[in-house]
RODO-2510 file (C-alpha; in nm, 4 decimals, decimal comma):
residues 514
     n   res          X          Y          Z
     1     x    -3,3899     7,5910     0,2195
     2     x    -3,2655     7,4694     0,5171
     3     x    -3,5590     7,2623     0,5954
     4     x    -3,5452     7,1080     0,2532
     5     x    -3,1776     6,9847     0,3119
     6     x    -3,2650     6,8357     0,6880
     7     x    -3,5635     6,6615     0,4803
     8     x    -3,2933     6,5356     0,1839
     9     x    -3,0105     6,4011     0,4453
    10     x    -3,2862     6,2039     0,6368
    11     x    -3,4237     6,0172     0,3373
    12     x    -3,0712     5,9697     0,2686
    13     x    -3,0218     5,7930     0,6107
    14     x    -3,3572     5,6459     0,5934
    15     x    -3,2744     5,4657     0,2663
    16     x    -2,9023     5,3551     0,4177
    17     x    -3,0487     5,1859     0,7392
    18     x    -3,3443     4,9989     0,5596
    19     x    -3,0162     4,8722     0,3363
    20     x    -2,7972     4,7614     0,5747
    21     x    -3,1332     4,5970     0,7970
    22     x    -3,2135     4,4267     0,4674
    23     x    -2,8569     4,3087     0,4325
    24     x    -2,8274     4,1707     0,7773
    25     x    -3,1279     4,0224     0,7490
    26     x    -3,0139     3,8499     0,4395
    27     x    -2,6400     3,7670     0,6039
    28     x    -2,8841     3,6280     0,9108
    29     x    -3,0954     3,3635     0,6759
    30     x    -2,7479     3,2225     0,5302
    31     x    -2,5801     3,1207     0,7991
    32     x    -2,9052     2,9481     0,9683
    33     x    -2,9102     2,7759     0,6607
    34     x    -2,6065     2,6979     0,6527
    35     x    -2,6159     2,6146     1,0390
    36     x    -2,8892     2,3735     0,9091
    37     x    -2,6909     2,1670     0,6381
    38     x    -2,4061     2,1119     0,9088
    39     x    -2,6893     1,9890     1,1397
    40     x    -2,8097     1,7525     0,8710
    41     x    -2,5057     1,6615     0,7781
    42     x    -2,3911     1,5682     1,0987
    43     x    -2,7140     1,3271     1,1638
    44     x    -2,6485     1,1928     0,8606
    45     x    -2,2857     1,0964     0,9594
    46     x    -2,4492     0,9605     1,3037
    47     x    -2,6656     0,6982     1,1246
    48     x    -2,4446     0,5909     0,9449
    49     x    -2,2123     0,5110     1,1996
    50     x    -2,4861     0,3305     1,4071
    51     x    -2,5628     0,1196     1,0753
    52     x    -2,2036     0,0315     1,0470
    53     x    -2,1758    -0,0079     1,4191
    54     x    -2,5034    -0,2800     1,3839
    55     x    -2,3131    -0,4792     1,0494
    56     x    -2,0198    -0,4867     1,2718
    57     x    -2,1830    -0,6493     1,5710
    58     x    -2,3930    -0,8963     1,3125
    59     x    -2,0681    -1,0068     1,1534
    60     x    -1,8910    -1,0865     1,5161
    61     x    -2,1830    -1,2741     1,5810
    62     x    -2,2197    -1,4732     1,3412
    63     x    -1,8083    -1,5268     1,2874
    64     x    -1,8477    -1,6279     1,6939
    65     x    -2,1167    -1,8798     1,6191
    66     x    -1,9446    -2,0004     1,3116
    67     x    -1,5932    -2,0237     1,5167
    68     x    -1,8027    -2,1896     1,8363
    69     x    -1,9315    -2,4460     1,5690
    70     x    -1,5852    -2,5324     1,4157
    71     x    -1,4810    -2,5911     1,7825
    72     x    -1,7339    -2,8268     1,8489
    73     x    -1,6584    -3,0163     1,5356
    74     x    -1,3201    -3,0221     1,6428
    75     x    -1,4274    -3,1700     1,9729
    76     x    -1,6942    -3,4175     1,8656
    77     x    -1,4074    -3,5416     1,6446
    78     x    -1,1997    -3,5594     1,9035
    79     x    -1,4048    -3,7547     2,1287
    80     x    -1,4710    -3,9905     1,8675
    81     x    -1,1102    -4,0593     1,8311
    82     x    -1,0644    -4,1159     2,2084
    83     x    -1,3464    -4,3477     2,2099
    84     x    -1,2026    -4,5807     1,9022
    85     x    -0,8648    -4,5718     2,1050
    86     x    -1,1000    -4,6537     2,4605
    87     x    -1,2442    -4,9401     2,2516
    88     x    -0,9192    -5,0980     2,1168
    89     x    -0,7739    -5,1300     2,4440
    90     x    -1,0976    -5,2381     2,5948
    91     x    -1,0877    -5,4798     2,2977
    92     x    -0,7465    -5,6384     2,2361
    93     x    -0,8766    -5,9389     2,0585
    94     x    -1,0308    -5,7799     1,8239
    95     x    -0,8718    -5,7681     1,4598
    96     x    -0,7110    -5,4465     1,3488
    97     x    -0,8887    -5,3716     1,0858
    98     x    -1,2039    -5,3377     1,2669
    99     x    -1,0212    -5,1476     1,5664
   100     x    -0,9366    -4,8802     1,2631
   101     x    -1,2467    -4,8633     1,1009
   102     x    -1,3383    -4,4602     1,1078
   103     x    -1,6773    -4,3375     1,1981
   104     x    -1,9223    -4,3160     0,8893
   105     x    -2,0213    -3,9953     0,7421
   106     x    -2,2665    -3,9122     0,4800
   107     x    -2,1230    -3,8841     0,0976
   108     x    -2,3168    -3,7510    -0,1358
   109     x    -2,4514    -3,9900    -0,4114
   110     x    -2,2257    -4,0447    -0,7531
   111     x    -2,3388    -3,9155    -1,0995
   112     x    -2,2498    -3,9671    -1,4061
   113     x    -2,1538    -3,5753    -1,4541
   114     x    -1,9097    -3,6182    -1,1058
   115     x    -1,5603    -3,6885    -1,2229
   116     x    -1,3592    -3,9966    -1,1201
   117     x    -1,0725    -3,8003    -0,9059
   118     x    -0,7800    -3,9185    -0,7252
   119     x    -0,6413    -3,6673    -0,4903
   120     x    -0,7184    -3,3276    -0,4907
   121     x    -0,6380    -2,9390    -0,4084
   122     x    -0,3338    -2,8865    -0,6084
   123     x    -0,2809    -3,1910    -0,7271
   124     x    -0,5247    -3,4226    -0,8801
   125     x    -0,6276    -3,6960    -1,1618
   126     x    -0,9446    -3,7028    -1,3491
   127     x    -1,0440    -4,0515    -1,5132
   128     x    -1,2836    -4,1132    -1,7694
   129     x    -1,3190    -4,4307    -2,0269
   130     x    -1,4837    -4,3720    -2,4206
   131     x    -1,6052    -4,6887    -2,5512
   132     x    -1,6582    -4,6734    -2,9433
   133     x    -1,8129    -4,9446    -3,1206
   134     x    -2,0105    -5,0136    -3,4776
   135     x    -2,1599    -5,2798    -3,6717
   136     x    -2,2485    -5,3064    -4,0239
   137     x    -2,1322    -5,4124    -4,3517
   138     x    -1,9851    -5,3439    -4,6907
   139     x    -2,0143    -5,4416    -5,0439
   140     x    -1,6170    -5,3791    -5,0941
   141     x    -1,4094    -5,6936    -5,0851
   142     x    -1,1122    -5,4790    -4,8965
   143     x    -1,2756    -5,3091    -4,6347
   144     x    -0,9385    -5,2043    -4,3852
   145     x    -0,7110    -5,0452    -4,5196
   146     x    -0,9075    -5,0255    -4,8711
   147     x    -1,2202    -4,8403    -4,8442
   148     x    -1,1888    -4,7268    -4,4802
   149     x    -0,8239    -4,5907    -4,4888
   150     x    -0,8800    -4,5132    -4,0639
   151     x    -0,6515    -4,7147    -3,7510
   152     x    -0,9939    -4,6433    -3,5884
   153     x    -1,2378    -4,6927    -3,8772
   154     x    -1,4498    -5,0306    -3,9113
   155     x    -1,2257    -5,3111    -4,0250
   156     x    -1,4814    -5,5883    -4,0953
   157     x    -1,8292    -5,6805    -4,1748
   158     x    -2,0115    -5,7788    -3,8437
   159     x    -1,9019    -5,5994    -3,5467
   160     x    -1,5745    -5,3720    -3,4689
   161     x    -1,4453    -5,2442    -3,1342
   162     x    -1,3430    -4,8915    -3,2827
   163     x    -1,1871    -4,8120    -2,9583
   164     x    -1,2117    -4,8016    -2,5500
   165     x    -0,9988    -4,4946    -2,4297
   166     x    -0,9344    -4,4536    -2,0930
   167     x    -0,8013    -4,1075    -2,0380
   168     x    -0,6189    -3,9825    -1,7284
   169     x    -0,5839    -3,5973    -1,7144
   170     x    -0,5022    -3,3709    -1,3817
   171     x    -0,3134    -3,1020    -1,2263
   172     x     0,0572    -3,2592    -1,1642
   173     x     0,1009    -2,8974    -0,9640
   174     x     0,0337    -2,5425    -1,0024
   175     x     0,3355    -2,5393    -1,2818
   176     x     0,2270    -2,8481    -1,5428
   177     x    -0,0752    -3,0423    -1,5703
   178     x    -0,0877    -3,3859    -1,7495
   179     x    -0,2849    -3,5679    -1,9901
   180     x    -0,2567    -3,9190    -2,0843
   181     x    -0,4540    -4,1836    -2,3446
   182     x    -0,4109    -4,5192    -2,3674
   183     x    -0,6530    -4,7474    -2,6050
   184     x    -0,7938    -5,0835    -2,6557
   185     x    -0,8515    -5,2191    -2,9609
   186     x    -0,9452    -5,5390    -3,1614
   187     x    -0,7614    -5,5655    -3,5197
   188     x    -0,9808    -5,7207    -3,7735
   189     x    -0,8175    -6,0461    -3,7212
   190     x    -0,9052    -6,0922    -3,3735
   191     x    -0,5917    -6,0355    -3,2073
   192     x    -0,6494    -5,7594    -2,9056
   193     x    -0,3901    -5,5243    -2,8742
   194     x    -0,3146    -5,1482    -2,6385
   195     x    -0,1450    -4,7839    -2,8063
   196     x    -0,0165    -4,5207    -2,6285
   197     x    -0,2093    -4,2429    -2,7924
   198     x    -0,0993    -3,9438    -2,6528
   199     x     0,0973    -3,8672    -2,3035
   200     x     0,1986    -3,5557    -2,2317
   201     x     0,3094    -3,2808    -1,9932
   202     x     0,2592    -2,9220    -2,0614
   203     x     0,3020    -2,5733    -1,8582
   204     x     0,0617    -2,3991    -1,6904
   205     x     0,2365    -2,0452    -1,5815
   206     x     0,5161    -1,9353    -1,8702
   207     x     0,5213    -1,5452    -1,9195
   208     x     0,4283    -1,3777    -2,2828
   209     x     0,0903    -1,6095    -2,3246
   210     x     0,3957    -1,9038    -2,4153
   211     x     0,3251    -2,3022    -2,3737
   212     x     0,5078    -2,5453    -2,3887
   213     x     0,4186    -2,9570    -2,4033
   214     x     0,6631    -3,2408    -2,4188
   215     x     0,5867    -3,6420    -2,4318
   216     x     0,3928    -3,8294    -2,7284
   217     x     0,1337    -3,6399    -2,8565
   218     x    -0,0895    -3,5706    -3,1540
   219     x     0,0553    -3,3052    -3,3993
   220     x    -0,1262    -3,0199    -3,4662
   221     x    -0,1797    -3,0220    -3,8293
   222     x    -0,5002    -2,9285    -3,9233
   223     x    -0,8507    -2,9242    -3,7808
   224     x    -0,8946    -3,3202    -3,7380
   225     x    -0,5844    -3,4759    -3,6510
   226     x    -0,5691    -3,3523    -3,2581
   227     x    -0,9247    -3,4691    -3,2087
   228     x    -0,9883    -3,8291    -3,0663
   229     x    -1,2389    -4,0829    -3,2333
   230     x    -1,4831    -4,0226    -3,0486
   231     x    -1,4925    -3,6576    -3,0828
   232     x    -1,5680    -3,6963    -3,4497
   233     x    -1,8682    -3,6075    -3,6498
   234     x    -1,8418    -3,9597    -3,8616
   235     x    -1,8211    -4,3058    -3,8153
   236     x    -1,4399    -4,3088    -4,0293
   237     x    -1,1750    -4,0693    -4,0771
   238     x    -1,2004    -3,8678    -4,4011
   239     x    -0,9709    -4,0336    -4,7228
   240     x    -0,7689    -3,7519    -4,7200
   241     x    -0,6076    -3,7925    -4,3763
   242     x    -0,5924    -4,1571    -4,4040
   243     x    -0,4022    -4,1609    -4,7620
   244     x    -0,1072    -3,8392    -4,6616
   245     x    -0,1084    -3,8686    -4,2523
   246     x    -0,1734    -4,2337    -4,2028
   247     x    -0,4218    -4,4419    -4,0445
   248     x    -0,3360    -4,3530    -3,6965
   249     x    -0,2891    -3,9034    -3,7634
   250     x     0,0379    -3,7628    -3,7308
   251     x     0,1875    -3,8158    -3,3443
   252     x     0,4791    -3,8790    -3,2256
   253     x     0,7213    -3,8240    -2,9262
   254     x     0,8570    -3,4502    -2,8933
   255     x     0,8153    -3,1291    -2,8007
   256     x     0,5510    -2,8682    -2,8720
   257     x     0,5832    -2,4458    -2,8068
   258     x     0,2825    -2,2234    -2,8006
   259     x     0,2079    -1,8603    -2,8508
   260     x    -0,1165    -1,6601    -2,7892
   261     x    -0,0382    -1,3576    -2,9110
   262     x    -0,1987    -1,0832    -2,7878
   263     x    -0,4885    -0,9608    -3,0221
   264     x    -0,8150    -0,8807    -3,0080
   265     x    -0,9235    -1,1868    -3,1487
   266     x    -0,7990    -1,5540    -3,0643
   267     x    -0,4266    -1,6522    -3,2335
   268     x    -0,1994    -1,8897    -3,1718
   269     x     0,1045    -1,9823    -3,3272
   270     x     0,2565    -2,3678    -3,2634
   271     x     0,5417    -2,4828    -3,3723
   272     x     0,6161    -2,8856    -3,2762
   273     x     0,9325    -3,0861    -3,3341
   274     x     0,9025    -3,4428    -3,3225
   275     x     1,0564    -3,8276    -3,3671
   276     x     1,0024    -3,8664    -3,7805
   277     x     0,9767    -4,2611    -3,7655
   278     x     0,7272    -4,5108    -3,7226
   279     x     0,3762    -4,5710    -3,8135
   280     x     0,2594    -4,2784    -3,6504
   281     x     0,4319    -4,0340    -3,8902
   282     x     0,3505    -4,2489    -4,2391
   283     x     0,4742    -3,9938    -4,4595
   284     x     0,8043    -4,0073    -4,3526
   285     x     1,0340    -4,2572    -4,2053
   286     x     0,7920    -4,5454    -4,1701
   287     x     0,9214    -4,8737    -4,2931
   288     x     0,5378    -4,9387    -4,4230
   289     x     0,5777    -5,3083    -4,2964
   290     x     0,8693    -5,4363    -4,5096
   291     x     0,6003    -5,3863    -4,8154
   292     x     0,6549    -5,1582    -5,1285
   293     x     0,4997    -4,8472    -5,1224
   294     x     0,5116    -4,6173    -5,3896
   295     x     0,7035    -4,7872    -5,5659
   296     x     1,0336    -4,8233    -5,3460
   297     x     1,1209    -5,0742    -5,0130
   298     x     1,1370    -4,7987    -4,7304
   299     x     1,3794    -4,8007    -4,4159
   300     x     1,2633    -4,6260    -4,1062
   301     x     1,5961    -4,5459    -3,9712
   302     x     1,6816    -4,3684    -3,6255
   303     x     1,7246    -4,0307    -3,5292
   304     x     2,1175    -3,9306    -3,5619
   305     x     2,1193    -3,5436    -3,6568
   306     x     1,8860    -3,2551    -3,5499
   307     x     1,7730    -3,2728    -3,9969
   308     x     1,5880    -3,6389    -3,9127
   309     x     1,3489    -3,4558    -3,6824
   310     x     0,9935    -3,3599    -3,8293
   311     x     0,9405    -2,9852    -3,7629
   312     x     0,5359    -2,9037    -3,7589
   313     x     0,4482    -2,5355    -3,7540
   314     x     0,0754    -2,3969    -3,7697
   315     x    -0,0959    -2,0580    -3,6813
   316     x    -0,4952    -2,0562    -3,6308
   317     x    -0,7213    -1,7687    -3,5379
   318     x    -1,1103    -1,7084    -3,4632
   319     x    -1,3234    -1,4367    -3,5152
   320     x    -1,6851    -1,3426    -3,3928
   321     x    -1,8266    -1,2142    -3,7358
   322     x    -2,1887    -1,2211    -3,5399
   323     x    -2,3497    -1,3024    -3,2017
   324     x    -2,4004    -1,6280    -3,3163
   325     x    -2,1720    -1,6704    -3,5658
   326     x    -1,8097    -1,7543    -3,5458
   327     x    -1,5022    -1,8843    -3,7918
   328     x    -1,1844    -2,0527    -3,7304
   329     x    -0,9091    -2,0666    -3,9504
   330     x    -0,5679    -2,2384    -3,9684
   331     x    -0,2521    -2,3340    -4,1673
   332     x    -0,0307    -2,5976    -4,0914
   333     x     0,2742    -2,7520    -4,2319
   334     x     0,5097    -3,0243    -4,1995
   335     x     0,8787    -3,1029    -4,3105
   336     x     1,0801    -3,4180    -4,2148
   337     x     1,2952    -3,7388    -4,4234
   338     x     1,1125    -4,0296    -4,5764
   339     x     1,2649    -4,3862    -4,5546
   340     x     1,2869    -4,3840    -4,9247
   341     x     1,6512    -4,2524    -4,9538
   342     x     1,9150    -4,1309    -4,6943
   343     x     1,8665    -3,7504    -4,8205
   344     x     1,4762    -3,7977    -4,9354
   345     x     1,2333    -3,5449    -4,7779
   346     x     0,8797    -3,5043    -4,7559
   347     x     0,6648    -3,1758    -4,7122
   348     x     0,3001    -3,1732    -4,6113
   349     x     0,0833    -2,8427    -4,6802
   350     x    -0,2554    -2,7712    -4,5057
   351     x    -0,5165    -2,5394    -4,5021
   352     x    -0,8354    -2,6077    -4,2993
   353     x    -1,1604    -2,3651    -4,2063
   354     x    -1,4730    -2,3712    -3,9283
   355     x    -1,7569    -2,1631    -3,9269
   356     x    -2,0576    -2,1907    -3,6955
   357     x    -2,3987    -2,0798    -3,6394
   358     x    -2,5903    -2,0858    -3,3602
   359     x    -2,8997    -1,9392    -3,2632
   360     x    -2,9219    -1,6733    -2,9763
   361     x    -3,2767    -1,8706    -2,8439
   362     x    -2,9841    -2,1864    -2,8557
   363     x    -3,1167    -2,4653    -2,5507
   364     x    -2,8680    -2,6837    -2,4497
   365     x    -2,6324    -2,5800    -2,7950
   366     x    -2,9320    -2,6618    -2,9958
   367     x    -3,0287    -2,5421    -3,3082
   368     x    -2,6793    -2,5203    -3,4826
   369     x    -2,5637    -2,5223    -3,8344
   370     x    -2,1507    -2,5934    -3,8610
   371     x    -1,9231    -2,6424    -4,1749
   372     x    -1,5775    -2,7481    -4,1731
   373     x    -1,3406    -2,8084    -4,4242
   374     x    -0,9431    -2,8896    -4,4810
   375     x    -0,7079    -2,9016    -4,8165
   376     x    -0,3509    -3,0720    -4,8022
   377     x    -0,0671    -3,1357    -5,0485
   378     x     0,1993    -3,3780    -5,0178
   379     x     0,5271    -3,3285    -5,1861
   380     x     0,7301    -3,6383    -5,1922
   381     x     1,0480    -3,6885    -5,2847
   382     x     1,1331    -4,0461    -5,4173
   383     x     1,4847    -4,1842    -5,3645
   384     x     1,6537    -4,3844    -5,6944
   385     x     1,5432    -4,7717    -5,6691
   386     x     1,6719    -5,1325    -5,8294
   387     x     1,5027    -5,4699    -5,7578
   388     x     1,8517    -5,5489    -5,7352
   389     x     1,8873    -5,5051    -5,3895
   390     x     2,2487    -5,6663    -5,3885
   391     x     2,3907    -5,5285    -5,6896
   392     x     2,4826    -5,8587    -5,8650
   393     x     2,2816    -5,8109    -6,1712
   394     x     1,9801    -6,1146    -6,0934
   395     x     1,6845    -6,0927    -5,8635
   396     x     1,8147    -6,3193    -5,6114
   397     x     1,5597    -6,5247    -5,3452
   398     x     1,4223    -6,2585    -5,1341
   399     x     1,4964    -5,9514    -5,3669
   400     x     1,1373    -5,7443    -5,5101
   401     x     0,9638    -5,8350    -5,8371
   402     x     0,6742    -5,6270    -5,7537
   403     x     0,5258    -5,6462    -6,0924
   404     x     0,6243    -6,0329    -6,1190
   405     x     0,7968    -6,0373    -6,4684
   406     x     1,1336    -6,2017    -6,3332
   407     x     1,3441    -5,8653    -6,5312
   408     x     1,4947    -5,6219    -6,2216
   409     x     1,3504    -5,2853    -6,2664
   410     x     1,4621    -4,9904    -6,1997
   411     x     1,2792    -4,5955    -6,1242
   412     x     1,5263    -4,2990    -6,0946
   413     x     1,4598    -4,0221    -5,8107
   414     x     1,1578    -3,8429    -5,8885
   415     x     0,9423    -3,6099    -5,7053
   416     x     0,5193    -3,6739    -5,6346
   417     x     0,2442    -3,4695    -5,5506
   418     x    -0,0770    -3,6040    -5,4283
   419     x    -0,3417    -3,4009    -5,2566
   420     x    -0,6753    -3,3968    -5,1496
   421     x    -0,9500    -3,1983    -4,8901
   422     x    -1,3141    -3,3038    -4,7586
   423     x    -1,5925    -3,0809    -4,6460
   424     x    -1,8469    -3,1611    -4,3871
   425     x    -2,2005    -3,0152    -4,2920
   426     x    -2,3858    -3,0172    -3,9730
   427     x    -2,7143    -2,9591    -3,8580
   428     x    -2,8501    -3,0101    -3,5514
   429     x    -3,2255    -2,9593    -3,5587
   430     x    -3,3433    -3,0358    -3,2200
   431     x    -3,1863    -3,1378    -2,8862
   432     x    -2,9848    -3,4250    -2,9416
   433     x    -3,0795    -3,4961    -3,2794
   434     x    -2,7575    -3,3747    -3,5718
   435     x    -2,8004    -3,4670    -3,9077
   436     x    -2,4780    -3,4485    -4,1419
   437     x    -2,3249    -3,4947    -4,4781
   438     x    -1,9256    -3,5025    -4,5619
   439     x    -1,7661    -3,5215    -4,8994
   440     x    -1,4346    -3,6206    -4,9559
   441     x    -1,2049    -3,6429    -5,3042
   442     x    -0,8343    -3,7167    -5,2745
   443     x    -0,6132    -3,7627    -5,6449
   444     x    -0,2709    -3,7347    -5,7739
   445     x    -0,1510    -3,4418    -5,9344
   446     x     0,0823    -3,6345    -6,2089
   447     x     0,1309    -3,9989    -6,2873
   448     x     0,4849    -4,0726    -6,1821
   449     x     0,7767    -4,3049    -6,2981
   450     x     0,7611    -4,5684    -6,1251
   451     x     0,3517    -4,6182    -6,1655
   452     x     0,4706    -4,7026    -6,5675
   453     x     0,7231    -4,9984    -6,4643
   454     x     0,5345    -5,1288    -6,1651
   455     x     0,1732    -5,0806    -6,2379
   456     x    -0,0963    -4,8782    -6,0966
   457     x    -0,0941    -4,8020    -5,7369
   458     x    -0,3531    -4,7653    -5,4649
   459     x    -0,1845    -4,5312    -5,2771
   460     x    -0,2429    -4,2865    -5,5596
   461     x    -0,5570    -4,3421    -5,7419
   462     x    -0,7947    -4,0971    -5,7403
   463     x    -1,1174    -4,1503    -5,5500
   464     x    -1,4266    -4,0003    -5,3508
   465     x    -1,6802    -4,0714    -5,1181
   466     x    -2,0017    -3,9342    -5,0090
   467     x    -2,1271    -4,0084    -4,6445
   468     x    -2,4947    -3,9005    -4,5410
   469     x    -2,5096    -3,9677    -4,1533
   470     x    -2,7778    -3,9451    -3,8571
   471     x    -2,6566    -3,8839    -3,5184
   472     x    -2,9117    -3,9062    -3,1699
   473     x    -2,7404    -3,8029    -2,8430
   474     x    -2,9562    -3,9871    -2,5698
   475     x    -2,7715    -3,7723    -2,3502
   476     x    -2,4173    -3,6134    -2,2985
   477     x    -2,2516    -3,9911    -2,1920
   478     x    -2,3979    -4,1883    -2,4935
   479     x    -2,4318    -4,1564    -2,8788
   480     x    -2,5693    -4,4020    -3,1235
   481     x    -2,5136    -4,2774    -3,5454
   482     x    -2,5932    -4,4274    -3,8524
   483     x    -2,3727    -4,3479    -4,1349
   484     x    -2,3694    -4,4538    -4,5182
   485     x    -2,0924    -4,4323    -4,7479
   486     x    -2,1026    -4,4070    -5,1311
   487     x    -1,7344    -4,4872    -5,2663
   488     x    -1,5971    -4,4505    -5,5896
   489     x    -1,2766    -4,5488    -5,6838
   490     x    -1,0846    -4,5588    -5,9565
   491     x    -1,0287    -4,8753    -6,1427
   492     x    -1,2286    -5,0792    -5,8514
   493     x    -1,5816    -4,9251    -5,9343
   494     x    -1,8670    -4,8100    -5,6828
   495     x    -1,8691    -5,0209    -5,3220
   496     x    -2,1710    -4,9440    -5,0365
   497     x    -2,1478    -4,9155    -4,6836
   498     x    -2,3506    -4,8821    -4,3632
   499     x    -2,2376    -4,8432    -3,9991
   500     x    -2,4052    -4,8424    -3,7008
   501     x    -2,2085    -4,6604    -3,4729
   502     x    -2,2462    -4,6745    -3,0702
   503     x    -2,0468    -4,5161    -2,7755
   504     x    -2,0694    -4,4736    -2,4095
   505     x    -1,8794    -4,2309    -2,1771
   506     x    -1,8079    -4,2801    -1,7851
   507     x    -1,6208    -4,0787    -1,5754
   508     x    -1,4455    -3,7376    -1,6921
   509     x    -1,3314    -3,6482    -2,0175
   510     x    -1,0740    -3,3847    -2,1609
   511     x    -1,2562    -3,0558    -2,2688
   512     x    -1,2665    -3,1008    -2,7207
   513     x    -1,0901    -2,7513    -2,8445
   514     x    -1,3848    -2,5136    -3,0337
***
């Protein structure tokens, strides 16, 4: 019995040393493991420290040899100075200009993509010269001002100088930069002449996305009206721009603020406030050249109260509906006095649309497909009129007859709407190559007063056009199209025209907006 327990207590112990051997054993293999990962660890750490250690001596080096080089610039320039001074005193008969000539270096060559630039770093001015020109002909009798309604459109059978544009556009500092146009043109009488298009200074660092431009620039109404000439898809300016914003757009001296508001998606809201006389804003204050137009003698006036200012506000956005597809949209309108009466006003309603395909496999922007488009509506509100400018009851020398009857007429205030849009296609098929085709419709909404006593006018009859066009981009400085135009207007019949339309580009030129 007692043998048996002796035998029990030593299996007992037996069993409780091979455990805590097994244990140790186990303890023993994790901490020379872990010894091991600390070793690794630590040669690891020593590499890397030798590989910085290597970059770090590589980069002195090379800073050395790059500082040793500067210095021996410095001193090869400065031993050329000492021998230009050595030779001018060696040399005091010699002239001064070739005792200050500096030693020649190496410029690289000019091309035709290098801007002109004066100055630089912070302050610099780009300049760049568009030279538009066309040639052709027309069966219409009144070519300016009748079936090409354009300042810049062809005025004559033969050959027109549509425009040369020098622009000048820089950095002023790193608060404004500056942009300025001034053009060359030849009326179709022969007489050569120069226009301020636009000249303007605008900010470059306001907070909350604002911007804000001031000088004489081109209103943004619509799609068209803030693009030059030569940035257009056609040889003329479509009828409906030309008949309710004039032959030269809507510009004018003032003051322009812009928003980008912060959206996923581009939109901006402008609002402009500008001069309301003049030529440049047509369907308001502009005197029209002493001549009657519709229906009244205008006066162009001056600005005396904050009301004779013509306020311009327009919001446009753009969204990516596909990889390669994209829209803009915009509204605009415009509110200011007309020289018809001292309390007549005129409003001006737009709507205008871009959308624009092209294909991911594009090569230098080519293939494309583009459509644009733009609707306005003029409300105009006409001021009371009498032939009898002098109130004495006879049409004295130098009063109106417009219609020629010898009886003073007279048209009470009244109200007109005329409207109009156009709608242009473009395809470009292959690099350099865009074929296009615009049509464009512009009509009255009513016949008004005045059009009874005086006689149909021009200003309002309804008309449209068609204009088929080929355009071959020899490269990005030159263009050459060849447009045709099918008009049809009302009470004057069907005219035919074809322009031949050539431009070159030298120097640097304004980004166009999308």
């Amino acid at each position: 019995m007692k043998l048996s327990r002796m035998m029990s207590v030593t299996a007992v112990v037996s069993a409780l040393v091979v455990g805590l051997r097994a244990f140790a054993a186990e303890e023993t293999n994790e901490v020379e493991q872990l010894k091991r990962q600390l070793q690794q660890m630590q040669e690891n750490f020593d590499r890397m420290q030798r590989e910085q250690k290597q970059q770090i001596e590589a980069l002195t080096q090379k800073l050395d040899a790059l500082a040793g080089k500067q210095a021996a610039e410095a001193e090869k320039k400065k031993l050329e100075q000492d021998l230009a001074s050595e030779l001018q005193k060696n040399q005091p008969r010699a002239s001064a200009e070739t005792a200050k000539v500096p030693v020649a270096t190496p410029t690289a060559a000019w091309s035709p993509t290098a801007p002109i630039r004066l100055g630089g770093n912070g302050a610099y001015m780009d300049i760049g010269l568009v030279a538009t020109f066309a040639a052709g002909g027309s069966t219409a009798n009144d070519i300016e001002g009748g079936t090409q309604l354009g300042g810049h459109d062809p005025n004559q059978r033969g050959f027109t100088v549509q425009g040369a544009e020098v622009n000048f556009a820089g950095a002023v500092d790193p608060y404004f930069r500056g942009n300025a146009n001034v053009v060359f043109q030849i009326d179709s009488g022969g007489e050569s002449f120069l226009e301020l298009e636009e000249a303007w200074l605008e900010t470059l660092s306001l907070p909350a996305n604002l911007q804000v431009r001031g000088g004489q620039f081109l209103t943004d109404f619509g799609r068209l009206n803030t693009q030059h000439p030569h940035s257009w898809a056609f040889v003329d300016t479509p009828l409906v721009n030309g008949r309710l914003l004039g032959p030269d757009g809507l510009r004018n001296p003032g003051a322009r603020i812009s928003w980008l508001a912060p959206t996923p998606f581009y939109s901006e809201l402008f609002f402009a406030v500008q001069n309301s006389q003049g030529e440049t804003a047509f369907s308001f204050r502009d005197s029209h050249g002493s001549e009657p137009f519709l229906g009244r003698l205008h006066e162009q006036g001056r600005v005396k109260s904050f009301s004779d200012l013509l306020f311009t506000p327009r919001y446009a956005a753009s969204f990516d509906l596909t990889d390669t597809q994209t829209l803009l949209a915009g509204v605009s309108a415009a509110f200011g006095p007309n020289g018809s009466a001292a309390n007549a006003d005129t409003q001006i309603y737009g709507v205008d649309l871009y959308w624009k395909w092209k294909s991911a496999n594009a090569h230098g922007g080519f293939p494309f497909i583009s459509f644009q488009t733009e609707a306005m509506l003029r409300r105009y509100q006409l001021g009371a009129f009498s032939e009898d400018l002098n109130g004495n009851g006879a049409l004295d020398p130098g009063e109106p007859d417009f219609n020629g009857d010898g009886v003073i007429d007279s048209v009470p205030r009244e109200t007109i709407t005329d409207w109009g849009w156009y709608g242009q296609a473009l395809y470009g098929f292959r690099k350099g190559w865009v074929a296009g085709l615009r049509g464009d419709y512009v009509a009255p909404t009513s016949r008004a007063t005045y059009e009874s006593t005086f006689g149909p006018d021009p200003e309002r009859l309804s008309r449209w056009r068609i204009s088929p066009n080929l355009t071959w981009y020899p490269s990005e400085f030159s263009k050459i199209r060849l447009q045709y135009n099918y008009d049809n207007r009302q009470g004057m019949g069907v005219d035919h025209s074809v322009w031949l339309q050539f431009e070159l580009l030298l120097g640097a030129h304004a980004a166009h907006k999308f």
